[in-house]
N, C-alpha and C positions, 0 to 999 in steps of 0.2 A: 691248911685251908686253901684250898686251888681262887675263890675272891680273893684273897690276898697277894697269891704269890704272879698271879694274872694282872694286878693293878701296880705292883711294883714294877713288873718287866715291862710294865706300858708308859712307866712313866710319871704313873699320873700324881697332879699337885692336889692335895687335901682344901678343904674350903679353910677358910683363914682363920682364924683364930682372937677374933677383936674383943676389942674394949667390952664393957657391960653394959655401955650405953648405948640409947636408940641409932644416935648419928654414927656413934665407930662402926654399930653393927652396919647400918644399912651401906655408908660408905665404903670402908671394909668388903664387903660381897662387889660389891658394883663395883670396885677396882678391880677384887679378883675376875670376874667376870671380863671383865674390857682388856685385861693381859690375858687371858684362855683366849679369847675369840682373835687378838693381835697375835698372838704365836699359832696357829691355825693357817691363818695366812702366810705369815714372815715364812720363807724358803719356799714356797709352793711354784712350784713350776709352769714357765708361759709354756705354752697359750691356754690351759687346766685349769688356770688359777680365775679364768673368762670364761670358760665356755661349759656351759650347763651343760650338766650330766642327770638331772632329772625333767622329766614334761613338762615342768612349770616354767624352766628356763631360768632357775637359780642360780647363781655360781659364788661358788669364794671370796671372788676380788669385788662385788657387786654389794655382797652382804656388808664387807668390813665401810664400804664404801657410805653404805645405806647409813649404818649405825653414824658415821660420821654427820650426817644430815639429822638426825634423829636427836645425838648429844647439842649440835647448833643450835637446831630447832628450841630445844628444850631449858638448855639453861643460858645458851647465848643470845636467844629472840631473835635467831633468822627464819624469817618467813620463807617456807616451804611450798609453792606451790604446785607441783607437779611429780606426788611420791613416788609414782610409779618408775619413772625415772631415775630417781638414787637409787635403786637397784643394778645397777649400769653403770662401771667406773669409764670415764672416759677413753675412748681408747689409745690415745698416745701418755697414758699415766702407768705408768709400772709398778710392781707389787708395792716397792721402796716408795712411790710415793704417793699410793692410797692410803701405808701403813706410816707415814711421818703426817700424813695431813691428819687421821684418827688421831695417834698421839700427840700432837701439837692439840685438838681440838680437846681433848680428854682434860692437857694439861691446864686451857683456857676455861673450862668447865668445873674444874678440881678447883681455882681461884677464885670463882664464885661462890661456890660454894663455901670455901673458906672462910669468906665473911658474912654466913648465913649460920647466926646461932640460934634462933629460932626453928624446929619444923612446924609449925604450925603456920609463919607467916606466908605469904604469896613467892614463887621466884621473880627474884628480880630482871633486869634487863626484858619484859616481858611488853614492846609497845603497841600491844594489840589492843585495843578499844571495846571492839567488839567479842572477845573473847577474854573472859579474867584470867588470871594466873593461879597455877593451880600451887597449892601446896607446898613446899621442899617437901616434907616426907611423903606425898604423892608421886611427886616427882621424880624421888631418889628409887623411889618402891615401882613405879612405873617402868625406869630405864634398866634396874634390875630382872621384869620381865622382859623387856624388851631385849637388852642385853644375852640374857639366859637364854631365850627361845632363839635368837641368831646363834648363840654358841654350840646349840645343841645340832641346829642346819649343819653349821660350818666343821662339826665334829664327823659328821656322814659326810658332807663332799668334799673334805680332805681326805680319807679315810675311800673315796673313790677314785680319787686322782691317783694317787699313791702311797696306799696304805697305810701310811703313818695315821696313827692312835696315839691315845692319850692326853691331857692339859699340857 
């Protein structure tokens, strides 16, 4: 079967394998997703890993960057006011530390969550007023799309930079 023997030679990692339940399931995905989209990045070569390689002006280090603002946002309750902008890592920030401020943020995300055995309740840390807090299982189902659909970018402009394919 050439799918087969095409997806081994590339590497690629299988989606996960969880629990029966809602939470393993959706947490489960939305790790694997947040390690796909983090090795994507990790070794990506300056200054490639910045500089947009399609008309929109998307890049590598911009995406992983976003997502980091987007995980905050979402289960940490930082207000975000200017999205357009995390798409844009700093420019004296190097791959190593857009990809330790993700995973540092991932890990402080993962903690909340862990004391959230409800999905139906509101996420917590959320001191918006004028905005309620949505769901965990929205929220987890949410950063899943969110997640997935950068993973998918960051699969084509790595794969432009320097041809590396695969999870």
């Amino acid at each position: 079967m050439p799918g087969s023997t095409r997806r081994n030679r590339r590497g690629d990692t299988p989606p996960p394998r969880t629990g029966g339940g809602e939470t393993e399931t959706l947490r489960g995905f939305l790790d694997y997703l947040r390690t796909s989209v983090a090795a994507k990045v990790d070794g990506a070569p300056e200054p490639q890993v910045r500089t947009a390689t399609v008309p929109s002006g998307t890049n590598l280090l911009g995406l992983l960057n976003h997502l980091t603002f987007v995980e905050r946002s979402m289960f940490l309750g930082d207000d975000v006011t200017d999205w357009p902008a995390t798409f844009q890592a700093v420019p004296t920030d190097s791959v190593a530390d857009v990809l330790a401020r993700y995973r540092e943020t991932v890990e402080l995300a993962n903690q909340v969550l862990d004391g959230c055995t409800d999905l139906g309740a509101p996420i917590p840390r959320r001191p918006r007023p004028e905005r309620p807090a949505p769901s965990i299982r929205w929220a987890l189902t949410h950063m899943i799309e969110e997640t997935g659909r950068h993973a998918g970018h960051a699969d084509i402009l790595r794969e432009l930079i320097d041809g590396a394919t695969g999870r």
